[in-house]
N, C-alpha and C positions, 0 to 999 in steps of 0.2 A: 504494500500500500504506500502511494505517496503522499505524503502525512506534512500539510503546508504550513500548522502552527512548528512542528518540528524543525523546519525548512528555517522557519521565518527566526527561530531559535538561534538555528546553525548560522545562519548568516551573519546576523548578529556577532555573534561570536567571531567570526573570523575578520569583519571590519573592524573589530576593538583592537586586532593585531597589526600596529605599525607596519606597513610595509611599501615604501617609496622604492623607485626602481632603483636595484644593485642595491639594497636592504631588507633582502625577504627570507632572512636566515629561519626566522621565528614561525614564520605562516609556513616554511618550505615544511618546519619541523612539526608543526601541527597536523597541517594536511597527512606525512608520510605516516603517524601515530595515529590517524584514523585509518587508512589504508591497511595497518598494520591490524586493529580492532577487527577489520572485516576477513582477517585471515589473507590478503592479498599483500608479497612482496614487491619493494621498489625499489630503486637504484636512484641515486644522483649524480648527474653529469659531471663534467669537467666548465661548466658555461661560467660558472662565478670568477675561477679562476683566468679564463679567458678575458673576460670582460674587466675584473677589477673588482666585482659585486660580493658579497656577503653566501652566496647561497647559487647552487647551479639547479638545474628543471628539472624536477621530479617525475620519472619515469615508473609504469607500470605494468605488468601484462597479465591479460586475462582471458583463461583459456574459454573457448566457445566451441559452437557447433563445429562436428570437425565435417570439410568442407566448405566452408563458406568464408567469405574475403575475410580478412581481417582488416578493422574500424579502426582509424587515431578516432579519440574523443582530446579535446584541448580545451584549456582556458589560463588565462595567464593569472599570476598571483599579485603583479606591482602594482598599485596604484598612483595617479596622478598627485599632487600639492593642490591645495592642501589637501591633506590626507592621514594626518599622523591626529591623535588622541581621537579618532572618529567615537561621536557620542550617537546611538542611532535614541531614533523616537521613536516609539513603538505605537500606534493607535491601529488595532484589531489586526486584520493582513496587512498591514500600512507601515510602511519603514518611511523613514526620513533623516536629513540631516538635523543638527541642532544651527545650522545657516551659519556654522564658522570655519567648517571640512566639505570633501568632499561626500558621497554615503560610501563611494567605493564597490557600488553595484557593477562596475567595470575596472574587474571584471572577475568579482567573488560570488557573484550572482552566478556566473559563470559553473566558478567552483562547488557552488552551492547544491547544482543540479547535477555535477557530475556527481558527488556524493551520494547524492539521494538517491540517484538512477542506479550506483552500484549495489547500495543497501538495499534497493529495491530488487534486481536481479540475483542478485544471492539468497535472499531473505524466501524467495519466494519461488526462486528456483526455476525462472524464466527464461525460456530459452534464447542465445545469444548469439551474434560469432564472437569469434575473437576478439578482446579489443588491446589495443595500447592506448592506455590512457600519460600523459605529458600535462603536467603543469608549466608553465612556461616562465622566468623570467624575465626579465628588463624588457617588457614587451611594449610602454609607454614611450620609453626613448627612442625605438626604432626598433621593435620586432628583432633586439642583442636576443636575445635568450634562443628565441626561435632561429636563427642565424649559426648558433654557434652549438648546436645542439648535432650531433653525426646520424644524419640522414639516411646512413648506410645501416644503423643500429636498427632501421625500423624497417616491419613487414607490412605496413597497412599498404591495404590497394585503396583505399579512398580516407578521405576525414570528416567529421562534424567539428566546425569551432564554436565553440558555446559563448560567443561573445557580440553578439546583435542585438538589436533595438527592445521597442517594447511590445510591439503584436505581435500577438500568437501568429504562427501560420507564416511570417515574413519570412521567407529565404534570403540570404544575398548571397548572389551567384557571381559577382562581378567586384572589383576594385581597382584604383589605376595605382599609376605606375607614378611613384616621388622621386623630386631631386629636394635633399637640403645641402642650403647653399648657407656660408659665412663669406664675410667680406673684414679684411683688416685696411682701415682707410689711414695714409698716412697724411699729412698737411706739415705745416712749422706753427711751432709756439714763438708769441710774441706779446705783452705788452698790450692789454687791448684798449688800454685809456692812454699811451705813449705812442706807440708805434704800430698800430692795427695793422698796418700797410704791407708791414715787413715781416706778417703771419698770414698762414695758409689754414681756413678754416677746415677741420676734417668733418667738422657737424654739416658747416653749408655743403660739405662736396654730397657727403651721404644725402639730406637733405632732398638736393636735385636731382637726387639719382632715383631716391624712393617717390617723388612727386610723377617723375616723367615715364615710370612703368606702368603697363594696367597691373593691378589689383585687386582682388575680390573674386566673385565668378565671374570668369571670361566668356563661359559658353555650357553648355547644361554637362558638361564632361570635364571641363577643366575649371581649378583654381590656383588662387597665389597669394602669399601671403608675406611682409615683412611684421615675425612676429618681436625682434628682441633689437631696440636699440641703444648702447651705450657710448659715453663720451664725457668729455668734460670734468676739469677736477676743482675751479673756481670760475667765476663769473668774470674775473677782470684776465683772464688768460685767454688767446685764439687759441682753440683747440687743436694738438697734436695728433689726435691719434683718434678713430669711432673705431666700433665693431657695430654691424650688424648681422642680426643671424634671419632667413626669411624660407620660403619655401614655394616649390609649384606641383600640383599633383594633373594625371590624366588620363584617362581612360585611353586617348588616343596619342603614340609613339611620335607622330608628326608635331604634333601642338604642341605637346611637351616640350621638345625639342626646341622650339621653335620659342616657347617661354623663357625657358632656362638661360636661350640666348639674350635675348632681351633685355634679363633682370641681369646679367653679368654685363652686358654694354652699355649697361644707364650708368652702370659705376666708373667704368674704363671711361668713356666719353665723359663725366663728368668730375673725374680727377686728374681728366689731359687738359681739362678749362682752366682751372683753377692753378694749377702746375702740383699738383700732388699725385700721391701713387694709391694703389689698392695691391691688393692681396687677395683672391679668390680661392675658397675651398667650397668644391662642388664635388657634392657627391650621390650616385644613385641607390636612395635610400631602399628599392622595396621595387618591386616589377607587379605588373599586373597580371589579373588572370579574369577570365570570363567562363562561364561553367554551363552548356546547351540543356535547356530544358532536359531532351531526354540521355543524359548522362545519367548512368545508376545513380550515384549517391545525391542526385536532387530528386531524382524520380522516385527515388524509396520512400525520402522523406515528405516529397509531397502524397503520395499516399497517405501516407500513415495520420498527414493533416486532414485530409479527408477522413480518411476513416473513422477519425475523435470527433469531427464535424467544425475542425475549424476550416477559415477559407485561405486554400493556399497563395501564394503572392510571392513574385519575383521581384527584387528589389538590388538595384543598381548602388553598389558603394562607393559613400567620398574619401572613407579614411581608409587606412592599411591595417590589418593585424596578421596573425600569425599565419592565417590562411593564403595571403600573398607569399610566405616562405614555404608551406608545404607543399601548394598549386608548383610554384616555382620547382620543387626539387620532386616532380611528377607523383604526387599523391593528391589528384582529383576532393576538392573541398571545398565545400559552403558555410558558410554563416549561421547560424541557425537565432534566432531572437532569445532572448534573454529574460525582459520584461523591465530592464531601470528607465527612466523618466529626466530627462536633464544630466546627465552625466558630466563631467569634467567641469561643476558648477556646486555652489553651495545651496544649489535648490534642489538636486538630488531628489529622486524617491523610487521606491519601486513598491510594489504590491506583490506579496508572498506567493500569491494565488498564479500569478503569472510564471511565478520560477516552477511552479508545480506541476501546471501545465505543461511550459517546455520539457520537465521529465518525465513527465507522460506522455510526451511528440517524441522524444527521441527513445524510451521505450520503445516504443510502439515502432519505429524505423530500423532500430533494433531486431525488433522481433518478425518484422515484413523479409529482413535482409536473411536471415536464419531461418525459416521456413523457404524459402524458396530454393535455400540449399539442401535443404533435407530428402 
C-alpha cells in the first residue's frame, strides 16, 4: 500500500537534512540506512571525490522479473540555496516552506517516491524487473554527480527520473542542450574623482555587453540568461576587473550555437571599445535529448497513466537534469512528474497526495514492463 500520510512523514524528514550541492554526506547516509532497512544493498561511487563534494551517488540493484529490461529509477539528493535549516509546514497532505528556505521538493520528492515505491514492491511482493536504483549528486550545479558516475557500471536499457513538475500524468520527453558561459572582464583602475580618464571601466565594458544581447526567451525552444554579476570594491575607484557568469539553453543545435556566439561577441566587441580585455570560459554544460512517443519506456509509462485514469501529456523541457546525462550515454529516459509547486523559490509547496500518486504511476509502469516479459 502507498500510504501518503507516511510519505508526507518521510519527506519531511529528509528536507530537515542539510544538503547543498557537494554536501550530501548526511542525506547520502540516511537514504543508504533505509535501503539497508528494506534488506537491499548499495555501493557509493567515487563522484564526491571526483568533484571535490562530501559524498558520491548512491547506487543500488534490484533483482526482478528475470527477462525483462532492466529500469535506472533516479533522483538527485542536492538541493538548491537557500536550503539548509528547511522548516516544512505541515497543514493535512500540504507541505510548505516557513518562506525563509527553499521546501527542497526538488528533488527529495523525488527521493520520496523512490522509497515508497520500493517499500511498496517488496512489502507486497509485486512483480518487477530489474531495477538500479542511483541517487545522484551535485545535480543543481550541472548534473556533476550524474556526469561523473561510470556508465559502464550500469545495465539499465531505459530510465525513469523522478524529478518533474506537479501533474500527474506529465511526461517530459525532451530537454535542450546548455552552454554556461563566465567572462573575466579586465579595464585599469584609476582615481574616479582625479583622473577618471586615465581608467578603463570593466562595469561599463560588461555593462554594454549585457545590454546589446537578446535575453530572456528568444523563441519557444530557446533561452539566455546573465544570471551573476560582480565588480567593484569602492565607489571612488574605475573598476578593474567584472566577472560575469550567464547562460543559453536549446532545444535546437543551430540556435544555440548561434547564441553562445552572440553572448561571447557582445563582450569581445565591447572590451575592443573601451580598450580592455575579456577572458571567456565557455562550456557545454548538458546535451539534449528528445524521446518518440512510441519509444518503450514513454509508452509503458503512459499506459500505466491510463490505466490509474490519469491523463497522459507530453511535455517539452526548459531545464537539464540527470536525464540529459543518461539519454546522452544511450539509456532511453523520461521525466516523470513529481508533484512540488514553485521550486527553487521560498514559496515552495507540494501536496503529499501527488508524490503518492506518482508511486502509484510508476508502480504500475513497473509492473506493465514485467508482465509483458513474463
Amino acid at each position: 500500500m502507498i500510504d501518503t500520510q507516511a510519505m508526507c512523514e518521510e519527506f519531511c524528514e529528509l528536507v530537515r537534512v542539510d544538503s547543498p550541492s557537494l554536501q550530501e554526506a548526511e542525506i547520502i547516509r540516511l537514504l543508504r540506512a533505509k535501503l539497508t532497512e528494506m534488506g537491499i544493498g548499495s555501493q557509493i561511487d567515487d563522484a564526491g571525490a571526483q568533484l571535490g563534494g562530501e559524498a558520491g551517488n548512491l547506487i543500488a540493484h534490484v533483482p526482478g522479473v528475470e527477462g525483462a529490461p532492466t529500469v535506472l529509477v533516479n533522483a538527485h539528493v542536492d538541493t538548491v540555496q537557500p536550503g539548509c535549516g528547511i522548516s516544512p509546514q505541515v497543514d493535512g497532505t500540504c507541505i510548505r516552506t516557513d518562506g525563509t528556505t527553499v521546501l527542497g521538493g526538488d528533488d527529495k520528492a523525488g527521493c520520496t517516491i523512490i522509497l515508497a515505491l520500493l517499500r511498496h514492491l517488496l512489502d507486497e511482493d509485486i512483480a518487477h524487473p530489474p531495477l538500479e536504483i542511483v541517487f545522484t549528486v551535485a545535480e543543481e550545479i550541472g548534473l556533476c554527480g550524474a556526469y561523473a558516475l561510470d556508465h559502464d557500471r550500469l545495465d539499465s536499457e531505459m530510465g525513469y527520473v523522478l524529478d518533474g513538475g506537479r501533474t500527474m500524468g506529465t511526461i517530459t520527453n525532451s530537454a535542450p542542450s546548455a552552454y554556461r558561459m563566465s567572462w573575466n572582464i579586465h579595464g585599469r583602475a584609476a582615481h574616479a574623482g582625479v583622473c577618471p580618464e586615465n581608467g578603463i571601466s570593466a562595469i561599463r565594458i560588461a555593462a554594454e555587453a549585457i545590454a546589446e544581447m537578446p535575453l530572456g526567451r528568444l523563441d519557444e525552444i530557446t533561452t539566455a540568461n546573465i544570471g551573476i554579476v560582480e565588480a567593484g570594491k569602492a565607489a571612488n575607484v574605475v573598476p578593474p576587473l567584472a566577472y560575469v557568469r550567464g547562460e543559453t539553453r536549446s532545444h535546437d543545435a543551430e540556435k544555440l550555437e548561434k547564441q553562445k556566439d552572440t553572448m561571447v561577441n557582445a563582450f569581445e566587441e565591447a572590451a575592443r571599445r573601451h580598450g580592455g580585455e575579456v577572458e571567456a570560459d565557455v562550456r557545454l554544460n548538458y546535451r539534449s535529448f528528445e524521446i518518440d512517443r512510441d519509444e518503450p519506456v514513454l509508452d509503458y509509462a503512459w499506459r500505466a497513466c491510463e490505466k490509474l485514469g490519469f491523463d497522459p501529456k507530453i511535455e517539452r523541457g526548459g531545464g537539464g537534469s540527470d536525464a540529459n546525462v543518461f539519454n546522452e550515454h544511450g539509456i532511453p529516459s523520461v521525466i516523470l512528474a513529481t508533484g512540488p509547486a514553485e521550486v527553487h523559490t521560498v514559496d515552495e509547496w507540494l501536496d503529499a497526495e501527488r508524490m503518492a500518486e506518482s508511486a502509484r504511476w510508476l508502480t504500475a509502469t513497473l509492473g506493465i514492463i514485467a508482465a509483458e516479459a513474463e
